[in-house]
C-alpha positions as CSV (number, residue, x, y, z in Angstrom):
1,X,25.2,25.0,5.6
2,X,23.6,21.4,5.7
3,X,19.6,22.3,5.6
4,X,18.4,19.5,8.7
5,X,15.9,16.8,7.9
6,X,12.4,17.4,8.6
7,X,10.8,16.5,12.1
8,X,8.6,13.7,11.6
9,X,6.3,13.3,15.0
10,X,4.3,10.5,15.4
11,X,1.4,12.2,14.7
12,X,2.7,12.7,10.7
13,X,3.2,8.8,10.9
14,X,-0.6,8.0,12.2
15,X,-2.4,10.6,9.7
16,X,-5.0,8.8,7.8
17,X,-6.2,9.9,4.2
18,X,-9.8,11.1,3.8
19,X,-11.5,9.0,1.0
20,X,-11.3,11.7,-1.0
21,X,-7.7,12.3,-0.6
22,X,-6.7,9.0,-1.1
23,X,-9.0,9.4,-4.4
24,X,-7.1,12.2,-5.1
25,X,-3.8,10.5,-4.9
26,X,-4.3,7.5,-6.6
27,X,-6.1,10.3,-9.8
28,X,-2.6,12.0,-9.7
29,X,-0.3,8.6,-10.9
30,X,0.5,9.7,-14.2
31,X,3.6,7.4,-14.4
32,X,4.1,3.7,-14.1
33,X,6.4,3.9,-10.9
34,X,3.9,6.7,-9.5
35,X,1.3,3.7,-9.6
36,X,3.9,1.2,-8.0
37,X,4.6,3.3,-5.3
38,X,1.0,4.5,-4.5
39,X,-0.9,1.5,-5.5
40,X,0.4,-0.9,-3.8
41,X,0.3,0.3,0.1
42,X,-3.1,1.5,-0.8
43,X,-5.0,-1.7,-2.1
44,X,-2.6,-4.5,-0.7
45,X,-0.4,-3.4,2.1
46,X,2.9,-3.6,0.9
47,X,5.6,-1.5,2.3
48,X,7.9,0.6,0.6
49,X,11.1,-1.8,1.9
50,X,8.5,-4.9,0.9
51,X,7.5,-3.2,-2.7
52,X,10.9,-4.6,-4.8
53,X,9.8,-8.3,-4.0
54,X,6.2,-8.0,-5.8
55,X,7.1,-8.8,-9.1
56,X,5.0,-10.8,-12.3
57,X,5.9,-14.3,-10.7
58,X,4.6,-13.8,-7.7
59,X,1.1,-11.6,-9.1
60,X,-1.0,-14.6,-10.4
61,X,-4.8,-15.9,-10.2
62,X,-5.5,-12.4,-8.4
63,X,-3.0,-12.6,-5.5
64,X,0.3,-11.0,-4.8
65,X,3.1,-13.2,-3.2
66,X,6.1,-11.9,-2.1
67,X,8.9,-11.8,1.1
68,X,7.6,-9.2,3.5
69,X,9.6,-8.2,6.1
70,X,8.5,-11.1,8.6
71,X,8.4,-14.0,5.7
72,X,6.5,-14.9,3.0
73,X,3.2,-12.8,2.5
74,X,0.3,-13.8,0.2
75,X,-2.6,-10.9,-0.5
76,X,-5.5,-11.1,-2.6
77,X,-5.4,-8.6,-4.9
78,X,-8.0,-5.2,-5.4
79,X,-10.0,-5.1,-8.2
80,X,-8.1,-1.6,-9.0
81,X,-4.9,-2.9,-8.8
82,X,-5.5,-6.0,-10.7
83,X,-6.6,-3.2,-13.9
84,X,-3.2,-1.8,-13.0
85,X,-1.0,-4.9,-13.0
86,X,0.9,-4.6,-16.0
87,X,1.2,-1.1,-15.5
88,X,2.8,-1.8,-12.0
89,X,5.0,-4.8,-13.0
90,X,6.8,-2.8,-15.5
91,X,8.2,0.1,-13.3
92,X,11.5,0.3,-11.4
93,X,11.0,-0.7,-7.6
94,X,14.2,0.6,-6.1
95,X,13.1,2.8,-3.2
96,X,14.9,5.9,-4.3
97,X,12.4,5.6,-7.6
98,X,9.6,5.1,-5.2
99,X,10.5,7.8,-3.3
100,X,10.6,10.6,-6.0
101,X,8.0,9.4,-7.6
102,X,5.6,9.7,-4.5
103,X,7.0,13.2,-4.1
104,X,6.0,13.7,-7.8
105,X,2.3,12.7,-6.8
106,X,2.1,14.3,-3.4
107,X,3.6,17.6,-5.3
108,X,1.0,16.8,-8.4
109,X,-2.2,16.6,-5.7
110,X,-1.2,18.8,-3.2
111,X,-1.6,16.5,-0.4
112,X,1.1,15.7,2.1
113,X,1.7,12.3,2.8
114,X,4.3,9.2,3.8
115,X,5.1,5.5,2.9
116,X,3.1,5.1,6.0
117,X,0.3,7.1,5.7
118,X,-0.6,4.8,3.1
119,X,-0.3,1.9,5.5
120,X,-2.1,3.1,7.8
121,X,-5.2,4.7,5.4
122,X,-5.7,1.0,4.1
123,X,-5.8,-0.2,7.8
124,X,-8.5,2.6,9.2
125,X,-10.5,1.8,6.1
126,X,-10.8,-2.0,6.3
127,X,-11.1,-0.9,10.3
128,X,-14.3,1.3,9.6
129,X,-15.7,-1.5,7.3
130,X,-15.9,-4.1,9.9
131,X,-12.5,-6.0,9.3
132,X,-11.5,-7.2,12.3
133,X,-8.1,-6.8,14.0
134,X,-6.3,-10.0,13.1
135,X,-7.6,-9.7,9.7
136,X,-6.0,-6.5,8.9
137,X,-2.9,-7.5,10.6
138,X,-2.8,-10.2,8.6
139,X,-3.1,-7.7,5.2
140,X,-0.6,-5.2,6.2
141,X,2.3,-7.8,7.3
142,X,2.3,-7.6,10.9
143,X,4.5,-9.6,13.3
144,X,1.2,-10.3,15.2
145,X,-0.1,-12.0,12.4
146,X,2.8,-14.7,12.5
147,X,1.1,-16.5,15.2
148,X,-2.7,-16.0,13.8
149,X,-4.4,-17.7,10.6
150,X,-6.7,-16.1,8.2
151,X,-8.5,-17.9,5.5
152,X,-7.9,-16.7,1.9
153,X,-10.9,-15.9,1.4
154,X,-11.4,-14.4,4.5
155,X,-8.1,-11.9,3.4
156,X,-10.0,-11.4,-0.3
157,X,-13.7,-10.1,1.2
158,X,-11.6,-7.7,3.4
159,X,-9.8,-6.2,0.2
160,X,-12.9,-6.0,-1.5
161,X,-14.5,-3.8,0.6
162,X,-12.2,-1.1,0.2
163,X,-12.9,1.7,-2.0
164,X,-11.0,5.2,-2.3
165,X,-13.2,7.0,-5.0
């Protein structure tokens, strides 16, 4: 018998990390593509379908440029992240990689999470710090953000405000 995929309500998709769960995840990447695949939702918004484009061309003068899924994105890049670059740029992106290996750090930290649940951690955080709507839209890709602006350095005082330990 075929075992059924798990129900996923849309509750599961909206849950946001506690600081210290986020902490806790980013303390349990052990392995470059564990980094890769935690990393990079958490400190720069990039999407699991979005995470194969970021690559060491694109990752220069502390900003990440790479095709989202709406066009080109350009983020500044986290403090924590930026320590991690090398680390990042030399694991495999394909999303089955980045699948297991957030399974291997969800198992490793015992805390249940999704692609999403990244996402959306990053966006309650900035939200709680002050950043305002279009700003964090503009972070995390979204299709409203086509038709608003943000300054660079608008984008890199937002990122810098976020802290998960």
């Amino acid at each position: 018998m075929v075992k059924p995929a798990p129900f996923v309500t849309a509750t599961d998709l909206k849950r946001v990390l506690a600081l210290d769960e986020a902490g806790a995840l980013l303390a349990a990447c052990s392995e470059p593509v564990e980094l890769r695949a935690v990393f990079l939702p958490l400190y720069a918004g990039v999407a699991l379908y979005e995470n194969q484009s970021v690559d060491s061309l694109g990752w220069h003068r502390g900003r990440i440029s790479f095709q989202g899924h709406y066009g080109r994105r350009e983020v500044p890049t986290h403090i924590a992240l930026e320590a991690e670059r090398g680390t990042i740029l030399s694991a495999e992106s394909s999303p089955e990689d980045l699948l297991a290996a957030a399974r291997a750090v969800e198992r490793r930290a015992g805390i249940a999470f999704t692609f999403h649940t990244l996402l959306t951690t990053m966006s309650r955080h900035l939200e709680a710090a002050g950043v305002p709507g279009p700003v964090r839209a503009c972070l995390l890709g979204s299709p409203s953000a086509r038709a608003a602006h943000c300054p660079f350095p608008v984008l890199r005082n937002a990122i810098d405000l976020l802290s998960y330990r």
